[in-house]
C-alpha positions as CSV (number, residue, x, y, z in Angstrom):
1,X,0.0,0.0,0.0
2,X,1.0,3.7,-0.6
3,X,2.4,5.4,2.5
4,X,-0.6,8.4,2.1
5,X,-3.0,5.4,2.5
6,X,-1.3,3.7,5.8
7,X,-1.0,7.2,6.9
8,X,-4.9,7.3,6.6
9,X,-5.4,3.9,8.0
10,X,-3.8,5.7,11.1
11,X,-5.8,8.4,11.0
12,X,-8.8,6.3,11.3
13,X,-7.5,3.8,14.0
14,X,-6.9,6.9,16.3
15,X,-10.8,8.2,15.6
16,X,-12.3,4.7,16.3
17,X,-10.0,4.5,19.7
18,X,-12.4,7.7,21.1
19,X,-15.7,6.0,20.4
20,X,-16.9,5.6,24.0
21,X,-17.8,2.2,25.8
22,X,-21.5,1.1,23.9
23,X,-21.6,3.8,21.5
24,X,-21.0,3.5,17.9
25,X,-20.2,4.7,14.6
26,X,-20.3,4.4,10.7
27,X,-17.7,4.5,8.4
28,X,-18.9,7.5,6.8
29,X,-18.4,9.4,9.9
30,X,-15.7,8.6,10.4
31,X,-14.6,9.5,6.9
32,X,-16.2,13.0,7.2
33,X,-14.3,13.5,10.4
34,X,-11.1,13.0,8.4
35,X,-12.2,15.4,5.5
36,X,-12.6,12.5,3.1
37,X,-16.1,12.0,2.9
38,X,-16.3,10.1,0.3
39,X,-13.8,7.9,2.1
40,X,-16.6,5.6,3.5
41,X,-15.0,2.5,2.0
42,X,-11.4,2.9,2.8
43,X,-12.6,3.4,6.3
44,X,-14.0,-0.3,6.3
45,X,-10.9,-1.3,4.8
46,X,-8.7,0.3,7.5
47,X,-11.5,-1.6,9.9
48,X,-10.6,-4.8,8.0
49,X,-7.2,-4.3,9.0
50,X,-7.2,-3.2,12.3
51,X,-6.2,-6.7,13.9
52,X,-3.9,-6.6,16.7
53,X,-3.5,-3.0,16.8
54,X,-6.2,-2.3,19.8
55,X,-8.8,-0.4,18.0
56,X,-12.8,-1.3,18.5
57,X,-13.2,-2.0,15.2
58,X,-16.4,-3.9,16.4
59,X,-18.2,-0.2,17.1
60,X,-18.1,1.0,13.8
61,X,-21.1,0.0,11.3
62,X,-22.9,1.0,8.0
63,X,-24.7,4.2,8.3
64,X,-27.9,2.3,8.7
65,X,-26.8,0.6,11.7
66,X,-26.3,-2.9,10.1
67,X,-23.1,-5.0,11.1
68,X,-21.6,-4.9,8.2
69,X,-18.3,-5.9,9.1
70,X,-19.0,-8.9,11.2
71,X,-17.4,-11.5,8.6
72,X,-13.9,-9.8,9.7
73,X,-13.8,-10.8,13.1
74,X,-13.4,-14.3,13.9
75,X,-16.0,-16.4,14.8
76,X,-19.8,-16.4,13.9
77,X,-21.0,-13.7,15.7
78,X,-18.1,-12.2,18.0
79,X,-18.9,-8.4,16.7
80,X,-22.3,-8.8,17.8
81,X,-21.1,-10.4,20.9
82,X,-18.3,-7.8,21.6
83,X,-21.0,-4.5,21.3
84,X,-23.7,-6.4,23.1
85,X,-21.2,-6.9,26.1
86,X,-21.3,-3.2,25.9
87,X,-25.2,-3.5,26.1
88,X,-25.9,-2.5,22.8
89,X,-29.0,-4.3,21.5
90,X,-28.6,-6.1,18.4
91,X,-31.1,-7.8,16.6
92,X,-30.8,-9.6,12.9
93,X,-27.6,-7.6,12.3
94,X,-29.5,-4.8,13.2
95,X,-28.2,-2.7,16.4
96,X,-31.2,-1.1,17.9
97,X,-32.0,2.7,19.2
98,X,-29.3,3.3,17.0
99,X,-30.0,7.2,16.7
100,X,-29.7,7.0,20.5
101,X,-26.0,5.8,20.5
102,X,-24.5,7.1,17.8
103,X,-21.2,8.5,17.9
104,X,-20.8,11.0,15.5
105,X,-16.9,12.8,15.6
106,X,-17.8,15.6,14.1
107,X,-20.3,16.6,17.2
108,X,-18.3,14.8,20.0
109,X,-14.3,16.2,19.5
């Protein structure tokens, strides 16, 4: 990868590290934080790749709330799992009261 786009992974890793304990995210707000709105997609990909490197990657979702990412963490359902030991509600996929606990960076820092 090109050193602008780790630089960028980085730049989301530190975001994702403020959500707060049982709040979450979307990749598109994350993106806008950084000033690449249109960024949405590299977001999920820096989620993709945040393995070992300490970041709740399992608090950031589609801007509809879905769990999109859950085939990137192992095991069937350990995002849903990780957020609902927060006590996030999730149902199908789906978390619930989502307007309720959304973190949105451009508000919150």
């Amino acid at each position: 990868m090109k050193p602008e786009t780790l630089n960028f992974f980085d730049k989301v890793y530190e975001v994702a590290k403020l959500i707060p304990f049982g709040r979450v995210t979307s990749y598109g707000a994350i993106a806008r934080y950084l000033g690449a709105a249109r960024s949405a997609r590299m977001v999920g990909y820096a989620m993709n790749g945040s393995h070992g490197k300490n970041v709740p990657a399992h608090r950031v979702v589609n801007r509809k709330g879905l769990l999109t990412g859950k085939h990137h963490f192992d095991g069937t359902n350990l995002m849903q799992q990780l957020l609902e030991s927060e006590g996030v509600v999730v149902i199908e996929n789906q978390i619930q009261n989502f307007d309720n606990i959304f973190w949105d960076p451009l508000n919150e820092l």
